[in-house]
C-alpha positions as CSV (number, residue, x, y, z in Angstrom):
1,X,7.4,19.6,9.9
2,X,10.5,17.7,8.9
3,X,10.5,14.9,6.3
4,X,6.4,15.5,5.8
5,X,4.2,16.7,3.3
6,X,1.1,17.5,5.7
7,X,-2.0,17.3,3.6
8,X,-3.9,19.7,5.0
9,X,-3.6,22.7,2.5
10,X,-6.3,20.6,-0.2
11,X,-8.9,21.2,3.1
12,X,-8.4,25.2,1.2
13,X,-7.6,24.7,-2.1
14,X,-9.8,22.1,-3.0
15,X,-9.7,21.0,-6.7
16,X,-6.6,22.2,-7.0
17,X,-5.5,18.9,-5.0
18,X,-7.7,16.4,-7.2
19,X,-5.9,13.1,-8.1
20,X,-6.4,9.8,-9.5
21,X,-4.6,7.3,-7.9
22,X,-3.7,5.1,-10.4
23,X,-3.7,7.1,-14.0
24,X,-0.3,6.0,-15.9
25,X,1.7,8.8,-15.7
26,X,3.4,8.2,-19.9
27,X,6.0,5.8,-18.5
28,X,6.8,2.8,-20.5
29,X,6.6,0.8,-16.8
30,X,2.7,1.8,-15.3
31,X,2.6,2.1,-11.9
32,X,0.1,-0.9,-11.0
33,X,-1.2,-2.6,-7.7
34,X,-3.9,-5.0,-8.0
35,X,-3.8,-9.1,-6.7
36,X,-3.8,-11.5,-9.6
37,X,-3.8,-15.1,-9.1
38,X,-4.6,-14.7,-5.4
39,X,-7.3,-16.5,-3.4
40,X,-10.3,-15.6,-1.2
41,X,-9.2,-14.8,2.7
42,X,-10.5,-13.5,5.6
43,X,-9.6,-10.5,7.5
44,X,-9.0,-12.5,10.7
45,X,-6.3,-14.0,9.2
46,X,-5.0,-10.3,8.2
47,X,-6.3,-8.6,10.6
48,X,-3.7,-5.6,10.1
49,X,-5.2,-4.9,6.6
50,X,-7.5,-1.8,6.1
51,X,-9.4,-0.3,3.0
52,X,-8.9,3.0,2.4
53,X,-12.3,4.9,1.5
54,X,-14.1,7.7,-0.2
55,X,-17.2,8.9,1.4
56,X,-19.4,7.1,-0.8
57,X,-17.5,3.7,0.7
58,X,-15.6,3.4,-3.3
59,X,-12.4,1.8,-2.0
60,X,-9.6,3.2,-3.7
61,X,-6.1,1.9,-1.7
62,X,-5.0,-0.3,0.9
63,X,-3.3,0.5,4.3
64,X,-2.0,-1.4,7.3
65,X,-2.8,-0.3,10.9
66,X,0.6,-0.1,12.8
67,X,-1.1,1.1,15.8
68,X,-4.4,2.3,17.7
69,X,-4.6,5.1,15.3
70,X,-2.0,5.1,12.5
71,X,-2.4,4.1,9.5
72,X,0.4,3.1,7.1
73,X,0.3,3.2,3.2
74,X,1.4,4.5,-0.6
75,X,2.3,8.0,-1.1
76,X,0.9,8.1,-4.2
77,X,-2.5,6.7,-2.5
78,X,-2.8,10.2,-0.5
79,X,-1.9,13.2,-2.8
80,X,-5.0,15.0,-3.5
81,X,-7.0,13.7,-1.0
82,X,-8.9,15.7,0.9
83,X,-8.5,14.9,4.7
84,X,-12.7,15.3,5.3
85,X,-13.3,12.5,2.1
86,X,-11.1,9.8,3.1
87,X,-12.0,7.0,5.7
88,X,-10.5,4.0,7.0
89,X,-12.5,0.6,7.1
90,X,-11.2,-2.0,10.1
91,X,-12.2,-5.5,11.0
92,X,-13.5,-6.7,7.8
93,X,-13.4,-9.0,5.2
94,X,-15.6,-7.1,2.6
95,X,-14.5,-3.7,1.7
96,X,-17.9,-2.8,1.1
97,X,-19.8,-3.6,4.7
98,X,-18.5,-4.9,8.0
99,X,-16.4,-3.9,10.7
100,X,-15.7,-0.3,11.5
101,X,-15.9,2.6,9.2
102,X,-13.2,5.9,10.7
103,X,-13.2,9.0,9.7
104,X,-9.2,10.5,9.1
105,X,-7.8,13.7,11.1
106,X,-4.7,13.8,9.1
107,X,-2.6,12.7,6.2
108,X,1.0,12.7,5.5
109,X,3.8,11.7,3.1
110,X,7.7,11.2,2.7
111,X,8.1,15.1,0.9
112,X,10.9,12.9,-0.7
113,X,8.4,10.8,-2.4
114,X,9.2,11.4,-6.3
115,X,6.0,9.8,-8.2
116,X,8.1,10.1,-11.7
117,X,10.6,7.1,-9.9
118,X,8.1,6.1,-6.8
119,X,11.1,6.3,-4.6
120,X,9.8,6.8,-0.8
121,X,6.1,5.5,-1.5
122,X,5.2,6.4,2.1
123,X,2.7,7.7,3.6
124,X,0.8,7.6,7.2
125,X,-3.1,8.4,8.0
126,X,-3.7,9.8,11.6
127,X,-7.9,8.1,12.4
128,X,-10.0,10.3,14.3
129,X,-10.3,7.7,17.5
130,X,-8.0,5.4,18.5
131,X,-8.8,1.8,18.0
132,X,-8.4,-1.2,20.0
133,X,-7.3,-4.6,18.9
134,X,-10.0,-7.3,19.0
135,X,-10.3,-10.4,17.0
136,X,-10.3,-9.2,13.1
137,X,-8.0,-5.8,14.1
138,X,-4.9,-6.0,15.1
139,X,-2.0,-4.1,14.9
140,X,1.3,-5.2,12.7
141,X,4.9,-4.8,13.5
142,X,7.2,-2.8,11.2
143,X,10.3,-4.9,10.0
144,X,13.8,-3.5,11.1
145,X,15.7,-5.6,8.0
146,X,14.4,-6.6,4.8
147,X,14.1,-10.2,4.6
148,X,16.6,-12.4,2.6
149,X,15.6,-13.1,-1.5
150,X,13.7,-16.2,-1.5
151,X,11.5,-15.7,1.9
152,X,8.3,-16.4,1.6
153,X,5.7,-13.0,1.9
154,X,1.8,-12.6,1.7
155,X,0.2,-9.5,-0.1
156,X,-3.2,-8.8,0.6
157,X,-6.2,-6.2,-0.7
158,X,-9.0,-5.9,-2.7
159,X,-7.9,-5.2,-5.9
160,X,-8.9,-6.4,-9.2
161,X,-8.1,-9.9,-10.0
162,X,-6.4,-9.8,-13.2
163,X,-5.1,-6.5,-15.6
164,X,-7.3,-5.4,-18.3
165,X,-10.7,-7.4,-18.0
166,X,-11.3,-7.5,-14.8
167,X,-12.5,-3.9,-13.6
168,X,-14.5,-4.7,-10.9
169,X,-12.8,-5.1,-7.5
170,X,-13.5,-8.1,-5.7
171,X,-15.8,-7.4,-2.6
172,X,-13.8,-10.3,-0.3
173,X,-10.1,-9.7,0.7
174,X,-7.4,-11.1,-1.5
175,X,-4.4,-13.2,-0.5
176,X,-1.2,-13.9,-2.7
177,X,2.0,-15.9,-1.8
178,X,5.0,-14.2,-3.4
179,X,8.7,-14.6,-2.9
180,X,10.9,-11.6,-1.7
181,X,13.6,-10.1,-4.3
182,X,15.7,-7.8,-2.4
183,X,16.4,-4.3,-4.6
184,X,19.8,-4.9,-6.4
185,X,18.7,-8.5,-7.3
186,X,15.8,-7.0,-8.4
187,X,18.0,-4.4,-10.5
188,X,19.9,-6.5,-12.1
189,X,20.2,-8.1,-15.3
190,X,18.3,-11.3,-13.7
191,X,14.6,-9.3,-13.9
192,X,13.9,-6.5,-16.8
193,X,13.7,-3.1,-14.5
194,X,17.8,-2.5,-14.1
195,X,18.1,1.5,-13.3
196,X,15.0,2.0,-12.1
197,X,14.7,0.1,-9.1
198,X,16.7,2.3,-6.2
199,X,17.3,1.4,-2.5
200,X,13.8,2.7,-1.2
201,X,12.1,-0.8,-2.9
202,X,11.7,-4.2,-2.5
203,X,10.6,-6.6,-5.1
204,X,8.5,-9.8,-4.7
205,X,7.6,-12.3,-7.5
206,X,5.8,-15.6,-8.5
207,X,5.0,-16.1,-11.9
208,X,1.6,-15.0,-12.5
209,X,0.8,-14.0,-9.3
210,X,1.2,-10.1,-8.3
211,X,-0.3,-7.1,-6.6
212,X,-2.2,-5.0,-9.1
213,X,-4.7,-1.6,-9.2
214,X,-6.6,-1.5,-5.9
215,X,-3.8,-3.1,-3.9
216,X,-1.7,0.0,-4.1
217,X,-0.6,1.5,-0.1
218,X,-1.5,-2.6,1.1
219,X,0.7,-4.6,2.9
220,X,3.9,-7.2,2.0
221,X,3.9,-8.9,5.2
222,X,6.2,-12.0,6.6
223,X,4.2,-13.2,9.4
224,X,2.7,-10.5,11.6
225,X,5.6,-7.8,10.3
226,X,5.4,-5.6,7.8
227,X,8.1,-5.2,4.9
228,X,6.8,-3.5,1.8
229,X,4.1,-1.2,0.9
230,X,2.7,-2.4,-2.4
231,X,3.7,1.0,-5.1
232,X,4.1,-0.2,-8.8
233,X,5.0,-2.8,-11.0
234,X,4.9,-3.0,-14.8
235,X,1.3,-4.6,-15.9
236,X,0.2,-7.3,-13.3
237,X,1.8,-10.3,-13.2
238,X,4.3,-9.8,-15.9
239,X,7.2,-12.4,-16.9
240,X,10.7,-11.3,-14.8
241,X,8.8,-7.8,-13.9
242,X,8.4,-8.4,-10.0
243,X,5.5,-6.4,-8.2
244,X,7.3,-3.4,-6.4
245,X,7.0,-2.7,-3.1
246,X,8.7,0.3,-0.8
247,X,10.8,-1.0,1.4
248,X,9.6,-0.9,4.8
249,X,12.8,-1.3,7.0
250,X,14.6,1.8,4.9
251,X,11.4,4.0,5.2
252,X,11.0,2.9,8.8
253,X,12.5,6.0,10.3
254,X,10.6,8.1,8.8
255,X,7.5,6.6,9.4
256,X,8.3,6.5,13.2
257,X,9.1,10.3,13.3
258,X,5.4,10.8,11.3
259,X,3.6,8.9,13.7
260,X,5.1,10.6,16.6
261,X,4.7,13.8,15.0
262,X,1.9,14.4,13.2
């Protein structure tokens, strides 16, 4: 299957697939996703935003629900899952009780995902029933241009509030206001990545506010569309580090072709 790393082979090999989502990989620049300096929220006012799950219910990434049964999130959020240990949570506010609960019939992500440079942080979940749109789910649009630097975007998930002291996620949803820095601005001498940012990403930033561990695979959205996936980002909340986000309206064909596909 073209353009898709089908994560069906760690249903036979099994440890041989474990991952941490997460775990620094020896870079100088961690790859973080957790909300800092965000504020309580409700799910109705997301109501695209889903919690990705292990069987106990540990959530352990976020996702966005693009349509009655796909999932969208991180790369780096799915490899070395199992397909039969991961389930989606709908419809509410808490991670840890509300809503719906879904089990997963298949995973998949860009096989041009590189997780030493996160280019092409994408990835799609395929639930096991479809699911209508009520009140607290609904499904979100996927943006056909990234938005101009300066525009105004929301990240949202359940991620810890702040970087080293606060381990403990949050049990209500998380909402930050963030400004969108488009990928060369963001590579420039103006912010402290340079190199490292490539055309897959999209940068958003307010100082001390950010998406940090928990976050990861959740959604950058400007109203009811959705324009980054939140990937990595050097600590939390970092002077002139922007959170890191893929970028949404380059990664959109793909994603169409996965959902159509798998």
């Amino acid at each position: 299957m073209h353009g898709l790393v089908v994560l069906l082979v760690c249903l036979a090999v099994g440890s041989a697939c474990a991952g941490t989502v997460g775990v620094s990989n020896g870079d100088p620049f961690e790859r973080d996703g957790r909300i800092v300096g965000g504020e309580d929220t409700t799910i109705g006012a997301h109501p695209y935003q889903v919690s990705l799950q292990t069987k106990s219910g540990s959530h352990f990434c976020g996702g966005s629900l693009i349509n009655e049964d796909t999932v969208v999130t991180a790369a780096h959020c799915l490899v070395g899952r199992k397909i039969s240990k991961v389930f989606v949570r709908l419809g509410s506010t808490l991670y840890n009780e509300g809503g719906i609960v879904v089990a997963v019939r298949a995973l998949a992500y860009n096989e041009d995902y590189n997780s030493k440079t996160m280019e092409n942080d994408v990835g799609i979940l395929k639930l096991d029933e479809k699911v209508k749109e009520t009140e607290d789910i609904r499904y979100i649009e996927l943006a056909t241009e990234t938005p101009p630097t300066g525009t105004t975007a929301v990240v949202t998930g359940w991620g810890s509030k702040c970087y080293f002291w606060c381990m403990t996620l949050p049990k209500t949803l998380q909402e930050v206001f963030v400004s969108i820095v488009d990928w060369k601005t963001c590579a420039s001498d103006e912010y402290k990545y340079g190199e490292i940012i490539y055309d897959s990403m999209v940068c958003a930033y307010e100082k001390k506010k950010d998406a940090c561990q928990g976050d990861s695979g959740g959604p950058l959205a400007v109203g009811n569309t959705l324009v980054g996936i939140v990937s990595w980002g050097y600590a939390c909340a970092s002077n002139l580090l922007p959170g890191v986000y893929s970028d949404v309206p380059t990664l959109r064909k793909w994603i169409l072709n996965a959902t159509e596909t798998l």
